[in-house]
N, C-alpha and C positions, 0 to 999 in steps of 0.2 A: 289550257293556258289559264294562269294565276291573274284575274281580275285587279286593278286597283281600286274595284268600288264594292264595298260589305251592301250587300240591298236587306234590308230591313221591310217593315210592314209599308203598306202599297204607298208610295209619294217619298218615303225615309231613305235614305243612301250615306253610307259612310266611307269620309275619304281620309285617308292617313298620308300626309306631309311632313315632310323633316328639314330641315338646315343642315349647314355642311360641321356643325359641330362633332357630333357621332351617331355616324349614318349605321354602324353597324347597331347601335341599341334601334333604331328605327328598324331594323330590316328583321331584328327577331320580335320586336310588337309584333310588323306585319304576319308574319308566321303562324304568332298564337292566333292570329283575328283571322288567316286563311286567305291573304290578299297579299297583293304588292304596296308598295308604297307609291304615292302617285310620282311618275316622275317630275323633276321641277328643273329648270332652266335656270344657273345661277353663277354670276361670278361678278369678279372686284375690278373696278375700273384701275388706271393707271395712279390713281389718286386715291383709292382705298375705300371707293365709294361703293354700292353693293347693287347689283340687280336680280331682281327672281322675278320667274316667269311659268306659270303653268302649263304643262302643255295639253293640258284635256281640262275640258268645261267642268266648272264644281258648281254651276248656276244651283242652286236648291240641297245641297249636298251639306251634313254635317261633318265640317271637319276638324280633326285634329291638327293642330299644329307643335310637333316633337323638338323641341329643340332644348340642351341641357346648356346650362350656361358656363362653360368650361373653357379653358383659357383658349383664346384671349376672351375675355369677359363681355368688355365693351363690345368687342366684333360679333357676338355669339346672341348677344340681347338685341344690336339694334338690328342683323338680321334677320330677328323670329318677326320685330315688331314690322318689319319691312312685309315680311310674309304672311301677316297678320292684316295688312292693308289690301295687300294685293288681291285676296281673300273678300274681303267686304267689298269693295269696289266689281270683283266677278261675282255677285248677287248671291255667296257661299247661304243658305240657310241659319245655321248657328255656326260661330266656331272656338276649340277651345284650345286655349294654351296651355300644350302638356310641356311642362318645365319641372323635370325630374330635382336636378338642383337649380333652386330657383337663385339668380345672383342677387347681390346686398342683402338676403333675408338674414345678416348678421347684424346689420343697421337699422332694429329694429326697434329703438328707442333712443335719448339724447341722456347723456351725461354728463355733460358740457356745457353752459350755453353758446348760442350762434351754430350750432352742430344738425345737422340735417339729419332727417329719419329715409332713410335710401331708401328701405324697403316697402316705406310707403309711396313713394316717389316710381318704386316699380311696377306697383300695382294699378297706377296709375297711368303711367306710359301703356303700358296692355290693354286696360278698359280704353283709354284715349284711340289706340290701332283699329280696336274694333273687338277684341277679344270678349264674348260673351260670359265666358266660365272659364278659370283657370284650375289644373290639376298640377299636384306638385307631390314629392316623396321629402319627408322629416322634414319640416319648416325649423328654424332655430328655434323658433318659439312659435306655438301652435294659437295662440291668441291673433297673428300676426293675419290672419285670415280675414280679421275684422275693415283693414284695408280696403277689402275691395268689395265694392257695392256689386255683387251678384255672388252664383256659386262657385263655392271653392272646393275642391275634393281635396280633403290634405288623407294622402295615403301613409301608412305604415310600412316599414321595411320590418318590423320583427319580428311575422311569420317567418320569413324567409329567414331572416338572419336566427333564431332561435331555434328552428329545423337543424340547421347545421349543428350547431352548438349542439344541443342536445343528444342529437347521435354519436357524437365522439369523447362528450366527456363522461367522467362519473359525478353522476349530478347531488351522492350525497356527501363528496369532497368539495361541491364547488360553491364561493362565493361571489356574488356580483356586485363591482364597484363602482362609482358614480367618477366622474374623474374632478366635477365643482359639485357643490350645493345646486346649482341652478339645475343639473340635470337627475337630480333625485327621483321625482316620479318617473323618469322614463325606465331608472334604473332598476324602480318598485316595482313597475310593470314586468321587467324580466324576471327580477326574483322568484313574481308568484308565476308565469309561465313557465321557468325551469321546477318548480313542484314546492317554494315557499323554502328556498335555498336561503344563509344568511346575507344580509344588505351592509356596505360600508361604502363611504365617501370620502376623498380629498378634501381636506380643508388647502386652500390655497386663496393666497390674492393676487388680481390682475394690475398694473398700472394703465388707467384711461388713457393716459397720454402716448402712449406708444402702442403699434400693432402688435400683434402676435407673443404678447411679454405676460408672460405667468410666472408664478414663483409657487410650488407646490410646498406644503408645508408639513402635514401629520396625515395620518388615517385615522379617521372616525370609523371605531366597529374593529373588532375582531378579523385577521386573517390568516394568522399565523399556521400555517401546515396547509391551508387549502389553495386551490388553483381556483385563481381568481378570474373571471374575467370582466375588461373594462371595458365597459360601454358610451359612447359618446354619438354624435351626427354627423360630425364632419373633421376629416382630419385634414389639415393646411399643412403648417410648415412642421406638424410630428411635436413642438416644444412643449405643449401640454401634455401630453400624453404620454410622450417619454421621460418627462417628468415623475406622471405620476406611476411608470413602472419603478422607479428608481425609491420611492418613497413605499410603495408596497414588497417589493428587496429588501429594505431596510427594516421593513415592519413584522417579515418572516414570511412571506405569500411560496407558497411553492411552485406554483407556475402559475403565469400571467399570460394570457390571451386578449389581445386587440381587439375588437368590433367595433366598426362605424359604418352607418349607411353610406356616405361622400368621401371614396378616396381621391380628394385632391391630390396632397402629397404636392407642395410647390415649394419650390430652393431645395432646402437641406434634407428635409420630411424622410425621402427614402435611407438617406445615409443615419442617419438617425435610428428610424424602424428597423435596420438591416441591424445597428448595432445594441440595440434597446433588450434588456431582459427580456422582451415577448419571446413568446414559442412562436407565434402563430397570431398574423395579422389579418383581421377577416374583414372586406368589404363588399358592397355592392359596386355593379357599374353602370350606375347613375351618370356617374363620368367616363370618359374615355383614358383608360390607363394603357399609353403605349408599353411596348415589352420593356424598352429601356428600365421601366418603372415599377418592373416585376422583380422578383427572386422567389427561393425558394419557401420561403417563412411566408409569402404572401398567398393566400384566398380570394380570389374573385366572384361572387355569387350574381347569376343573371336576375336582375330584377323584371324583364320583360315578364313575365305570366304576370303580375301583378299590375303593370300598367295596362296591359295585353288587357286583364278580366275588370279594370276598374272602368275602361274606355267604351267595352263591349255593356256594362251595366248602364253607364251615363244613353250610351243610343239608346238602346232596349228600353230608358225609362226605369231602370231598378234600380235599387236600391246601393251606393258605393258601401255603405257603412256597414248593411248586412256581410261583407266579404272579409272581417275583421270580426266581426260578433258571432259570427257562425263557423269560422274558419275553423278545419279540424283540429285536435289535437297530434295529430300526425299526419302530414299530407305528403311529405320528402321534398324533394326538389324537382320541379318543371309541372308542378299540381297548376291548371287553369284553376284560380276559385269561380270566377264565375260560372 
């Protein structure tokens, strides 16, 4: 019988917790780590109020707390911070908040005055729970770690996601595109992992005043004959991005290929991607993508081994950042790094 407790060096124990966000990304962590998840006791009053309850002692036990912040948002946050309590109050030893996508880390600065900085307001609500170290996968902006007074593991999706990629394209057709200026270095970063391929970006502007409103405008760089693909973090309602398929169409790209770590995909997003020049829509599940939310043209990549070996180094005491600076140049898909 499968354990819920990882035992570590003599006194050390590891316990893995989840929300009822997406229990199935918690149940393939569990897997890689070679345990269960602990079970938890959890449900919503008449009035929308939330209780969790443990059912085995984690008095002294390092634990994870899994929860991705996926709609309904607010429901998804205030019950990780709810299980985050519950946690300190049973005498847990450390524990961390694994928040694959972590919510508001797009309100990450003010542009406005009288305008709030959410995502520091989030990091704050977690340290306030009791959350000792927080882990998260592509932050909007990786500066945004400076938030919170302890550690932060901000993991990368691009092993995973550039494995893919790579095995299927020919990589001396392919070009990698930025979809704004703002995500350039992530974009640089693929470039030189697909072998020092050409780089181009979107020029477009956003209006502050309203959500989800882009207006794409030209390509910077050369594409004309090559199969491009466009890298971003997090796809919402698809209008950026199918935007800028339409702008790389127009500029001559021969195939365009999608990549985001965060398939949200909320309102229009999939109708959108279903009808978008893309060949081929590629994400992690960071979020829970029900089937309704699939088709054909879409890619799901498990990001568990990654959380899986960044959780297993946080116990062990090693290193997270070795698992990104050492990672193979070819490891395929379901490689543990740790």
């Amino acid at each position: 019988m499968v354990s819920a407790i990882l035992k570590g060096r003599p006194g050390k124990n590891l316990i893995l917790v989840t929300g009822r966000a997406h229990p199935r990304l918690a149940a393939d962590v569990a897997d890689q780590l070679g345990i269960d998840v602990l079970e938890t006791t959890a449900y919503d009053f008449a009035n929308g109020e939330m209780y969790v309850r443990y059912t085995e002692s984690v008095r002294g036990a390092d634990v994870f707390v899994l929860q991705t912040h996926s709609d309904p948002v607010n429901k998804s946050i205030m019950e990780q911070l709810i299980m985050i309590d519950a946690l300190k109050r049973a005498s847990a030893r450390s524990i961390t908040a694994v928040c694959p996508l972590l919510g508001y880390s797009r309100q990450d600065k003010k542009h406005l005055g009288r305008e709030p900085i959410s995502c520091r307001l989030m990091f704050d609500l977690l340290k306030t729970a009791g959350a000792d170290r927080i882990m998260s996968v592509d932050l909007h902006a990786a500066q945004s770690q400076g938030f919170f007074d302890g550690p932060v593991d901000h993991l990368i999706a691009m092993p995973v996601l550039v494995d893919y990629v790579r095995d299927r394209m020919d990589l001396s057709k392919v070009a990698v595109v930025s979809p704004d200026a703002g995500r350039i270095r992530v974009a640089e970063q693929w470039a030189q992992r697909l072998g020092g391929v050409p780089l181009a970006f979107i020029h477009k502007t956003r209006d502050i005043t309203q959500p989800n409103k882009a207006v794409a405008h030209r390509v910077v760089g050369d594409v004309r004959g090559l199969d491009c693909v466009l890298v971003d973090d997090l796809i919402d309602t698809g209008g950026t991005i199918t935007e800028a398929c339409n702008v790389l169409e127009e500029a001559g790209a021969n195939s365009i290929t999608i990549v985001a770590t965060h398939g949200v995909m909320s309102g229009p997003a999939v109708e959108r991607l279903k009808s978008c020049q893309a060949k081929e829509v590629i994400v992690t599940d960071t979020v829970p993508i029900p089937q309704e939310k699939r088709w054909d043209g879409l890619t799901v990549l498990s990001i568990a081994p990654l959380l899986a070996s960044a959780i297993k180094a946080v116990f062990e005491d090693g290193s997270v950042a070795r698992l990104f600076d050492t990672y193979p140049a070819h490891h395929g898909q379901g490689f543990l790094f740790a």
